[in-house]
C-alpha positions as CSV (number, residue, x, y, z in Angstrom):
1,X,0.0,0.0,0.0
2,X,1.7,3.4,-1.2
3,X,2.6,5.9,1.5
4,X,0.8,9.5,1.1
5,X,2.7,12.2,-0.7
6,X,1.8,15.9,-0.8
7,X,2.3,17.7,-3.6
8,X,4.5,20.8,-4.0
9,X,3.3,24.2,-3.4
10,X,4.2,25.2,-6.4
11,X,1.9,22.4,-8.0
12,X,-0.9,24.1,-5.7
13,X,-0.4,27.5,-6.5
14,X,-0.3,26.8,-10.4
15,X,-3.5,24.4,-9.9
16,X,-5.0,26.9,-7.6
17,X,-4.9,29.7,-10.3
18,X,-6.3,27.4,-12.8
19,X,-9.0,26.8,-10.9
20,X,-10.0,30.3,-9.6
21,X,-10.3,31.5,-13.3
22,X,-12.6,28.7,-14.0
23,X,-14.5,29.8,-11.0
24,X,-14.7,33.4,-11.9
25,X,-15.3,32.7,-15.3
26,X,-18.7,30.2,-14.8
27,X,-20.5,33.2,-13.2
28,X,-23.3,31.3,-11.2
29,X,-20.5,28.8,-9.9
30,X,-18.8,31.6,-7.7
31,X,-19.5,30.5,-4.2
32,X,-17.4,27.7,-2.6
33,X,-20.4,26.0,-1.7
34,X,-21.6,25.7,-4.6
35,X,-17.8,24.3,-5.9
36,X,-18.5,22.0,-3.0
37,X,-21.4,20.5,-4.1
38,X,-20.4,20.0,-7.9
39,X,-16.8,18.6,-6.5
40,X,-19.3,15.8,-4.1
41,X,-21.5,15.2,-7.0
42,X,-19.4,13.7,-9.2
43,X,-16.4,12.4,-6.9
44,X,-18.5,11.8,-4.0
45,X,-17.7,12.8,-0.3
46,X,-13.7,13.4,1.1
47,X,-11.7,12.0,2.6
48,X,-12.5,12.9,6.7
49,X,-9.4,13.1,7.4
50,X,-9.0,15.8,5.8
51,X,-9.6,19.5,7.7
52,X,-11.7,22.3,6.4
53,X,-8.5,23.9,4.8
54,X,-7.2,20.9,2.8
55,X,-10.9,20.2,1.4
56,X,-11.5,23.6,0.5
57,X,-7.8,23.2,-1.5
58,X,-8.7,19.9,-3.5
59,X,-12.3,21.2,-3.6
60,X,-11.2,24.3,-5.9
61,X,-8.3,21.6,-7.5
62,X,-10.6,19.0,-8.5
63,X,-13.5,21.4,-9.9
64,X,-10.8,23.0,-12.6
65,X,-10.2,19.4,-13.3
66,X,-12.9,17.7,-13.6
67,X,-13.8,17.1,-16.9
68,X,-10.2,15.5,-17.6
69,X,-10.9,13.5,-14.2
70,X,-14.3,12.3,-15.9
71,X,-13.2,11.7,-19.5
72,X,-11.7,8.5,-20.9
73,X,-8.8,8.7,-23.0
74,X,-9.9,6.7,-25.2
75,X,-13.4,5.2,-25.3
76,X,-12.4,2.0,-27.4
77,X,-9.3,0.9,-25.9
78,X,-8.8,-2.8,-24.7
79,X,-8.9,-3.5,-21.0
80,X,-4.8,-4.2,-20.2
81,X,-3.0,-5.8,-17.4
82,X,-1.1,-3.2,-14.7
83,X,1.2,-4.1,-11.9
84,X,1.1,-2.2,-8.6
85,X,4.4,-3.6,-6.6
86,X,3.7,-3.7,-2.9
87,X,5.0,-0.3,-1.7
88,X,4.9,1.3,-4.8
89,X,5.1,5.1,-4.2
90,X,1.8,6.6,-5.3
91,X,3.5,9.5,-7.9
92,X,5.8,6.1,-9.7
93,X,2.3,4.7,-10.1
94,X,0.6,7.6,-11.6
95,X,3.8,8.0,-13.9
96,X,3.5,5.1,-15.3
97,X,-0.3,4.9,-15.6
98,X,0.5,8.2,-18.0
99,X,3.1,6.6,-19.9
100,X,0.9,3.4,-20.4
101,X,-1.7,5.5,-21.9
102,X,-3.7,5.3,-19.3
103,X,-4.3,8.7,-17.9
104,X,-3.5,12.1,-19.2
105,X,-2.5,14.1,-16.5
106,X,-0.7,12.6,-13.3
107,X,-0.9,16.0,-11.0
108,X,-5.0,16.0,-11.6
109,X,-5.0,12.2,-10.4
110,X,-3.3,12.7,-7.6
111,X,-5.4,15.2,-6.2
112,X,-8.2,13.3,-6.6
113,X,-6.8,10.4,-4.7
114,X,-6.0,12.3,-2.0
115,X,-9.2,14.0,-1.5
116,X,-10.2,11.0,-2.0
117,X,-8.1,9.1,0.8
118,X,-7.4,6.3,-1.7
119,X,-3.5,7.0,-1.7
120,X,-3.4,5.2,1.1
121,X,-5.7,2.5,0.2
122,X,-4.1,1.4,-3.4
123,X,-3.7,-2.9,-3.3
124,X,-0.7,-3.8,-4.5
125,X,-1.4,-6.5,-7.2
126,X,-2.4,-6.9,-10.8
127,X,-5.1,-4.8,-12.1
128,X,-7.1,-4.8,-15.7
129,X,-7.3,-1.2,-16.6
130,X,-8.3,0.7,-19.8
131,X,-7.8,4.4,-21.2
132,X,-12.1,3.5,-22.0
133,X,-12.2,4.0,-17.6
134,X,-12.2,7.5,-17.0
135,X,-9.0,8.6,-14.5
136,X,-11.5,8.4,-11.6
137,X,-13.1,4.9,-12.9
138,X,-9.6,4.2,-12.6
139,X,-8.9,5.8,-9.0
140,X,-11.9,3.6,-7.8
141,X,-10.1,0.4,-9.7
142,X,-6.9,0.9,-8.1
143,X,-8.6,1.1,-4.3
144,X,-10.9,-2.3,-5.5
145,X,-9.7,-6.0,-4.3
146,X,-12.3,-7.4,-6.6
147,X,-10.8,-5.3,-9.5
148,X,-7.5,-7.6,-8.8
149,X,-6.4,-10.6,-11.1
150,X,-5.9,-13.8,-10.2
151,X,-4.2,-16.5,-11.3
152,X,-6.2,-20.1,-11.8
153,X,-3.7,-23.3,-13.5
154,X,-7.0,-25.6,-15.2
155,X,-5.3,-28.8,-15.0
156,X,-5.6,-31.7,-17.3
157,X,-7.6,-34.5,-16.8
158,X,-9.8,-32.4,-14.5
159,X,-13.9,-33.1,-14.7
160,X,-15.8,-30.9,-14.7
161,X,-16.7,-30.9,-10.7
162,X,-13.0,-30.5,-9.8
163,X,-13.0,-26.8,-12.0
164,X,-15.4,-25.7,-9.9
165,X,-14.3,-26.9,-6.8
166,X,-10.8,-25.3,-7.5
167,X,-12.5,-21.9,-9.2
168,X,-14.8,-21.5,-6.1
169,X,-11.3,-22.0,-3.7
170,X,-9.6,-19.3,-5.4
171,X,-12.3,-16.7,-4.4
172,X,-14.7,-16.2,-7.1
173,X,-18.6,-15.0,-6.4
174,X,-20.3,-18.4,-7.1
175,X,-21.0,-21.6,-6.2
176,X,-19.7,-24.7,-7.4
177,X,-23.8,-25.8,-8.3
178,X,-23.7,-22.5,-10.5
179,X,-20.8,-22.9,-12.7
180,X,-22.0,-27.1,-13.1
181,X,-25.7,-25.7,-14.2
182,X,-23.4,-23.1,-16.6
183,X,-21.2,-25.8,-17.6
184,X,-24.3,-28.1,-18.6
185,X,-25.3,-26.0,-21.5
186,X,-25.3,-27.5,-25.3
187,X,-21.5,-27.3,-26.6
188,X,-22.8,-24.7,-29.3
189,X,-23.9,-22.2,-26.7
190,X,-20.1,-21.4,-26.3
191,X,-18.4,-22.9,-29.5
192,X,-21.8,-22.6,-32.0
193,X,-19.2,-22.7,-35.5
194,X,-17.3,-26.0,-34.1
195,X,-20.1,-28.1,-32.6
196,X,-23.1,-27.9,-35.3
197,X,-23.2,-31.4,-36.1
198,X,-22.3,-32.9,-32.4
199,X,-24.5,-34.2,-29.7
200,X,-22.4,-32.3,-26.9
201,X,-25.1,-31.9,-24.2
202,X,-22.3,-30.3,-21.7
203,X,-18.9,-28.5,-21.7
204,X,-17.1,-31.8,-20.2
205,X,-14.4,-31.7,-22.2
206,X,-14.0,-28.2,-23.6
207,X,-12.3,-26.6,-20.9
208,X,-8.6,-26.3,-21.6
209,X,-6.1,-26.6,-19.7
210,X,-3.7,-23.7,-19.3
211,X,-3.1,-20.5,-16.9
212,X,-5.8,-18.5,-16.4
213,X,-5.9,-14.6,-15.1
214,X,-9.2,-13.2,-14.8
215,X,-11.1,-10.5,-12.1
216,X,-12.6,-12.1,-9.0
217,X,-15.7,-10.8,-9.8
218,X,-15.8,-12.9,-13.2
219,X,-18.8,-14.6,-13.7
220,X,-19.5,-18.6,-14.5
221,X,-20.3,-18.0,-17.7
222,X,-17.7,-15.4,-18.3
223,X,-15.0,-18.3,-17.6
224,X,-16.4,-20.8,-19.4
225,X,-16.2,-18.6,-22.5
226,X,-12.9,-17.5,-21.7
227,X,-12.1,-21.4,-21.2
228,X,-13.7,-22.8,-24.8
229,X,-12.4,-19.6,-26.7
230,X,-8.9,-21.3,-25.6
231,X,-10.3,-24.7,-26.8
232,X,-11.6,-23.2,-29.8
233,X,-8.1,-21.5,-30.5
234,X,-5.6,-24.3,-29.9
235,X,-8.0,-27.1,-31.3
236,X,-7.6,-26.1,-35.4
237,X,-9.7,-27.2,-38.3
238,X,-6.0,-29.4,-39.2
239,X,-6.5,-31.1,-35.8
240,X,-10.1,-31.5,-36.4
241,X,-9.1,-33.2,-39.9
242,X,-6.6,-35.2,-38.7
243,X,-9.1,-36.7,-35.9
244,X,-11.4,-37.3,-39.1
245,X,-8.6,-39.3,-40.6
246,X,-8.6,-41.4,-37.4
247,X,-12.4,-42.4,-38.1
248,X,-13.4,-40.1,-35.1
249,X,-15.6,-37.0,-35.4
250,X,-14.6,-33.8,-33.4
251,X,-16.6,-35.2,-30.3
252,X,-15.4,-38.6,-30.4
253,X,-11.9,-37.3,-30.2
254,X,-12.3,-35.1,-27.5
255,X,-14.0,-38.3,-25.6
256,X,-11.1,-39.8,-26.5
257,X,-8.6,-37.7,-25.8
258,X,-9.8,-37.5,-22.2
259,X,-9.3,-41.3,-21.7
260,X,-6.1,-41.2,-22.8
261,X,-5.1,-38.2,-21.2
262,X,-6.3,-40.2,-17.3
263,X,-4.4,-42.8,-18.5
264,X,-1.1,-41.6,-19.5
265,X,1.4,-40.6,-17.3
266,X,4.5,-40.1,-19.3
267,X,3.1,-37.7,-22.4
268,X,5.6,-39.0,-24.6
269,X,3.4,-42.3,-24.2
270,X,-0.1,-40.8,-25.4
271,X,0.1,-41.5,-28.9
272,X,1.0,-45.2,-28.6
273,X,-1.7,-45.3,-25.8
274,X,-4.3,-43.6,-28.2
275,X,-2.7,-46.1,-30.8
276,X,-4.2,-49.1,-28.9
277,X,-7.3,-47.7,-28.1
278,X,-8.2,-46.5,-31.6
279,X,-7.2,-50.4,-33.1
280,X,-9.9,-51.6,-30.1
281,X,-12.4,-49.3,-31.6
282,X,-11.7,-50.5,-35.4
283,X,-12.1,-53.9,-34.2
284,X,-15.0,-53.3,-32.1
285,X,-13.2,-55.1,-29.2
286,X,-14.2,-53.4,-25.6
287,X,-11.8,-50.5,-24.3
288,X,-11.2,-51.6,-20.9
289,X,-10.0,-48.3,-19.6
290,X,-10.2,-47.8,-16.1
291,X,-10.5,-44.2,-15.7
292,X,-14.5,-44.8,-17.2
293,X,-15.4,-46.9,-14.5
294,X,-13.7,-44.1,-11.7
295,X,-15.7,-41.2,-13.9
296,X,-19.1,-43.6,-13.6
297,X,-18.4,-44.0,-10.0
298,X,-17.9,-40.4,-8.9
299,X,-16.9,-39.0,-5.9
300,X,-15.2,-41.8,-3.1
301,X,-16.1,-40.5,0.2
302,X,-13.5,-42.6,1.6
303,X,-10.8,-41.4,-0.3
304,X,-11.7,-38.4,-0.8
305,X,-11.1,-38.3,-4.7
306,X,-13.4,-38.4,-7.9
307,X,-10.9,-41.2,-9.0
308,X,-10.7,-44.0,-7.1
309,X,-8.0,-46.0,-7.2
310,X,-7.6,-48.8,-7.1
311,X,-10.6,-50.3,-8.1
312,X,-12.1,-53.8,-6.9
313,X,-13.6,-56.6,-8.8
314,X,-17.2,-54.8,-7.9
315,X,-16.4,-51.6,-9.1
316,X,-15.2,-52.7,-12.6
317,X,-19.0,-54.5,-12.6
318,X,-20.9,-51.1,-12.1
319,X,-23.7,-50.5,-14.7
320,X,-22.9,-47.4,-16.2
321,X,-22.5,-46.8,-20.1
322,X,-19.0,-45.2,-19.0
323,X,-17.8,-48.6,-18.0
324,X,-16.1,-49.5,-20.8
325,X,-15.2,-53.3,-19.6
326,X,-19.0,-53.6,-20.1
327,X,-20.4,-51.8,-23.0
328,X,-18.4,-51.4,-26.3
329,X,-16.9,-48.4,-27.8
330,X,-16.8,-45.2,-26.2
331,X,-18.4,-43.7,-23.5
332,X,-21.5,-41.1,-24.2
333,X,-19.4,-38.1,-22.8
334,X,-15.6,-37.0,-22.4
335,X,-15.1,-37.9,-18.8
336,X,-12.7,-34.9,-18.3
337,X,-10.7,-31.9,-19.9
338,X,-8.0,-33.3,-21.7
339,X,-4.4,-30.9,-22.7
340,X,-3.7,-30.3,-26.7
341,X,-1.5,-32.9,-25.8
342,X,-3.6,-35.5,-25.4
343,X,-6.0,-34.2,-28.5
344,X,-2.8,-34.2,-30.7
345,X,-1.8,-37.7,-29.2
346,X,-5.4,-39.3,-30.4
347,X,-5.0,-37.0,-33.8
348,X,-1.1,-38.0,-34.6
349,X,-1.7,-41.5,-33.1
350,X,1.0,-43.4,-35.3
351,X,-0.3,-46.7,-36.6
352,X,0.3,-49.7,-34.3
353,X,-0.3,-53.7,-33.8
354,X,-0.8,-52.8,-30.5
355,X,-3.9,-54.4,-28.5
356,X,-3.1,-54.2,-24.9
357,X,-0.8,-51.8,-22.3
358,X,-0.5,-52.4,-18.7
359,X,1.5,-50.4,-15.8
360,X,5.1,-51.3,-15.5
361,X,6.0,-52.8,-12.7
362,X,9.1,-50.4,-11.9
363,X,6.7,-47.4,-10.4
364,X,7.9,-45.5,-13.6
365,X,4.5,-44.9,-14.5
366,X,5.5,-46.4,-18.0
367,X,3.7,-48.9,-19.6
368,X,4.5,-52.3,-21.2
369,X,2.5,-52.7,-24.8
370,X,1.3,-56.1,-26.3
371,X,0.1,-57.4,-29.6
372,X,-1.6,-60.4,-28.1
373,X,-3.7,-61.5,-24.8
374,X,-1.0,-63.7,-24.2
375,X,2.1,-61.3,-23.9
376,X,-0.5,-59.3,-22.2
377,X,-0.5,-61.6,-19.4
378,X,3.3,-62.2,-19.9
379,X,3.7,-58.3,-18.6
380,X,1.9,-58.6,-15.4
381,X,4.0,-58.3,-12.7
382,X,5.3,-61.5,-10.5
């Protein structure tokens, strides 16, 4: 939080004359009362701290100034990211909020924080600021905790719940029910060019992963846009076509692409992992995949997960149509937000003989691949 700095008496003086032509020249506004009531009108009330003599100063200050404290710079500019550095003196932070292009005059805006009392209430942090806020939009930005950014990592092979669970940690004004009820609108809501011939009843699946910043004050839907526009971005029409190539329609890639991305754990192993799965499919042998029975069997109490592991004899007999030891081909929905990794893995997946992977034994996290049933069984560990 910057310390409060006066200004020079100079800066007064010069302000000061400025502002007692403008009073002598607007006739009817004359009388300091009536400065004080134009000032309170559209800066609202000072700071109390201040005494009669100060007001009366920044009263006369900020009425010679206050159509450049009212007016954006520049209407249509693009909301930008701004650093405040804890500390920060207030005058380095109005310097450089001039020579971002984000306010005209620095003197003017420094007046009106100190009337204000907000040069002593300035959060350090990142703000999103624009020269379409007016200099005092932008005073009452600077003084806002809500008008802060913060950082959110969407991880891969997160469902749906978990996003919320970890966007509703981080702060943000809503519940976790809210963002699932925003998240459970048709695919073409949010991405209406790429999803026009897909049965996409949710966003499962279109979230991507990456490194979020966004206000705290940011909506469900807000984020979910902000989440598919990077799906829509990274996932191209050559991605798209190479999935087509695969047999698999935009959908059925992204389903895909989420199984393999639960199951791999070294990325350099996705492709031969997508490579098995997509012979299964061509074959119309079962998938087998674990991670569709944890998805069917939601949230373990006991473990405290949405992906239990392991899993018992009874759980890979669940009736769900995401158990995939049980019903053929693939599951009706993605059952999480796979990377561009994992996409690119299903849509590069090099051509294989592969049938079968299994964990090896080693705790690498590697697998051991097999053409046949029988060197499948060979790899299990002793």
């Amino acid at each position: 939080m910057p310390n409060r700095q006066k200004l020079s008496f100079s800066c007064f003086l010069l302000a000061l004359v400025i502002a007692l032509c403008g009073v002598l020249s607007t006739g009817g506004l004359t009388a300091l009362s009536t400065i004080h009531a134009e000032v309170e009108r559209a800066f609202g009330r000072p700071d109390p701290s201040l005494d009669y003599a100060e007001r009366t100063w920044f009263e006369l200050l900020l009425f010679a100034n206050r159509e450049t404290l009212l007016t954006p710079l520049n209407p249509q500019a693009q909301p930008k990211s701004f650093l405040i550095t804890p500390g920060e003196p207030t005058q380095g932070i109005l310097l450089r909020l001039s020579q971002e292009g984000l306010i005209a005059d620095p003197d003017s805006m420094q007046i009106l924080l100190q009337y204000l009392g907000y040069d002593t209430q300035i959060q350090s942090g990142e703000h999103l600021l624009s020269a379409g806020m007016s200099p005092f939009q932008i005073a009452q930005a600077l003084i806002n905790p809500a008008n802060l950014l913060i950082q959110f990592n969407l991880l891969a092979g997160w469902r749906n719940e978990e996003v919320a669970e970890a966007l509703v940690a981080s702060g943000l004004n809503f519940s976790v029910e809210a963002f699932l009820e925003a998240a459970n609108h048709p695919v073409s809501f949010y991405l209406p060019h790429r999803s026009s011939s897909e049965t996409a009843k949710s966003l499962q699946g279109f979230l991507m992963p990456a490194s979020y910043r966004f206000r705290k004050t940011a909506s469900a839907e807000e984020l979910l846009r902000q989440f598919t526009q990077s799906f829509d971005f990274q996932v191209t029409r050559e991605i798209e076509e190479k999935l087509r190539h695969q047999g698999l329609s935009l959908y059925e890639g992204v389903i895909l692409s989420s199984i393999v991305q639960r199951e791999g754990v070294i990325a350099e192993e996705m492709p031969l992992i997508a490579s098995v799965f997509l012979n299964r499919l061509r074959v119309q042998m079962k998938l087998d995949s674990d991670p569709t029975v944890q998805f069917a069997l939601g949230y373990d109490e006991q473990q405290n997960t949405w992906w239990k592991n392991p899993l018992s004899k009874a759980d890979l007999r669940v009736d769900s149509p995401y158990n995939t030891y049980l019903y053929p081909g693939l599951p009706p929905t993605p059952i999480c937000n796979p990377s561009l990794e994992a996409i690119l893995a299903v849509a590069n997946a090099p051509s294989s003989e592969y049938f079968y992977f299994r964990a090896a034994c080693d705790g690498s996290g590697r697998h051991l691949f097999a053409k046949t049933y029988a060197e499948h069984l060979a790899n299990a560990c002793p």
